[in-house]
C-alpha positions in Angstrom: 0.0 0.0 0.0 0.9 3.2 -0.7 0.2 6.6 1.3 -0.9 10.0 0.2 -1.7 13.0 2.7 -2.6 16.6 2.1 -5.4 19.1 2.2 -8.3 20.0 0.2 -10.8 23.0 0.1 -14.6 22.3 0.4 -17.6 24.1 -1.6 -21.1 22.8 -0.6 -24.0 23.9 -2.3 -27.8 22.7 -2.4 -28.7 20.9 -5.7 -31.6 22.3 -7.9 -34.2 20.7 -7.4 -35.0 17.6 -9.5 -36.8 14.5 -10.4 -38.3 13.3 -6.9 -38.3 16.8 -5.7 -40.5 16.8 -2.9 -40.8 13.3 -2.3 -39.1 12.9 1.0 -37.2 14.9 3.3 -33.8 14.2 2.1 -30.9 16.2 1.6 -29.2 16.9 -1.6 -25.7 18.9 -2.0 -23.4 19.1 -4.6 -19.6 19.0 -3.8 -16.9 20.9 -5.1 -13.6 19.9 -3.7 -9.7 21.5 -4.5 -6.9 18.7 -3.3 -3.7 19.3 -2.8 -0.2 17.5 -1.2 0.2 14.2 -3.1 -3.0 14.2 -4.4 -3.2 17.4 -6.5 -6.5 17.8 -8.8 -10.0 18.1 -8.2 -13.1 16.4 -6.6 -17.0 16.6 -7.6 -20.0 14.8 -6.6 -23.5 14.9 -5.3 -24.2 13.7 -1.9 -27.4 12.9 -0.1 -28.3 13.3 3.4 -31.2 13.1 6.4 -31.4 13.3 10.2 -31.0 16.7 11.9 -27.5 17.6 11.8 -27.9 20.6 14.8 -29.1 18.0 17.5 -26.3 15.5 16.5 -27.6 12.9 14.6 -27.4 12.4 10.4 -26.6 10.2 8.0 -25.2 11.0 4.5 -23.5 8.9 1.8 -21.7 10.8 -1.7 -20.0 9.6 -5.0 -17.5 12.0 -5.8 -15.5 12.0 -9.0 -11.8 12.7 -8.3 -9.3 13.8 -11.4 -5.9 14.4 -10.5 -2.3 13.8 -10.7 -1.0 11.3 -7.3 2.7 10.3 -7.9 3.8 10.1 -11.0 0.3 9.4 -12.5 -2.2 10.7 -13.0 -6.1 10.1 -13.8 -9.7 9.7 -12.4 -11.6 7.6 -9.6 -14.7 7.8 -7.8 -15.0 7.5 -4.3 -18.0 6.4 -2.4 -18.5 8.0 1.0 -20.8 6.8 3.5 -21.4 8.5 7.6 -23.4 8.7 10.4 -23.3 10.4 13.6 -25.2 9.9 16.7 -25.0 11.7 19.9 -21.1 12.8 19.6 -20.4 9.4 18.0 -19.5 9.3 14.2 -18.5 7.0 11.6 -17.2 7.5 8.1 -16.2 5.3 5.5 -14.7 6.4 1.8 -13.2 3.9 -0.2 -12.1 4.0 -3.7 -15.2 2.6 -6.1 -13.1 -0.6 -8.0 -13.3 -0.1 -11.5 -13.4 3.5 -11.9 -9.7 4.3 -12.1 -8.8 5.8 -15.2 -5.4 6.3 -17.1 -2.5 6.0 -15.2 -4.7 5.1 -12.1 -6.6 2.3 -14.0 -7.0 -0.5 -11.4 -6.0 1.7 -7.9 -7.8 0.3 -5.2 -8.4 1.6 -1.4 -9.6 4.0 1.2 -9.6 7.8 2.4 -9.6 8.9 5.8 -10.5 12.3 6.6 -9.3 15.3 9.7 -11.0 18.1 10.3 -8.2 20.6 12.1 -9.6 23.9 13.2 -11.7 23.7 10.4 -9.0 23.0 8.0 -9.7 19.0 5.9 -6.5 16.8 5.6 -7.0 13.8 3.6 -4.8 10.3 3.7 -5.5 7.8 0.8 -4.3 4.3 1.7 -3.8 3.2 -2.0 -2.4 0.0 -4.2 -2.0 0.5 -8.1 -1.3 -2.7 -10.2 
């Protein structure tokens, strides 16, 4: 496995409204993200979300689309992102969607972990690439 660490920048916005609008009470953002370190490109996806965030409990899952340059490749992948947080407690799980790598990341496989630092995100991607 290898390691990458660094930072990336963050724009959330709410989605228009589309097909199913109104349906349920769910949550729909779209997701801008800047990443930088050893992973240097960009991130976008869409994530959905429900529970009540300001009492401490929500869930949320995302596919983002990554395209960037990590080592001396570079590429796309998706990652699927899946949390939930309960009373102080959270859990959060990315991991690399197999299949989606593209050019010189064709075939990486593995998982991101996230910090959140006085409000600053660090990243570190536990990767393998055939």
């Amino acid at each position: 496995m290898s390691l990458a660490k660094g930072s990336f920048e963050i724009q959330m916005k709410p989605a228009p409204a589309g097909e199913g609008a109104g349906r349920v009470a769910v949550g729909r953002m779209l997701i801008d993200k800047q990443y930088s370190g050893d992973l240097i490109g960009v991130g976008q996806g869409e994530m959905l979300s429900a529970g009540n965030p300001a009492s401490g409990s929500a869930g949320y899952v995302a596919i983002e689309h990554v395209t960037a340059t990590l080592g001396s490749g570079s590429g796309s992948f998706a990652l699927q992102h899946s949390g939930v947080m309960h009373a102080g407690d959270s859990q959060l799980s990315i991991s690399i969607v197999p299949g989606s790598g593209t050019g010189d990341l064709e075939g990486i496989q593995g998982t991101l972990t996230i910090d959140i630092i006085e409000r600053q995100h660090y990243y570190a991607l536990d990767y393998v690439l055939p």
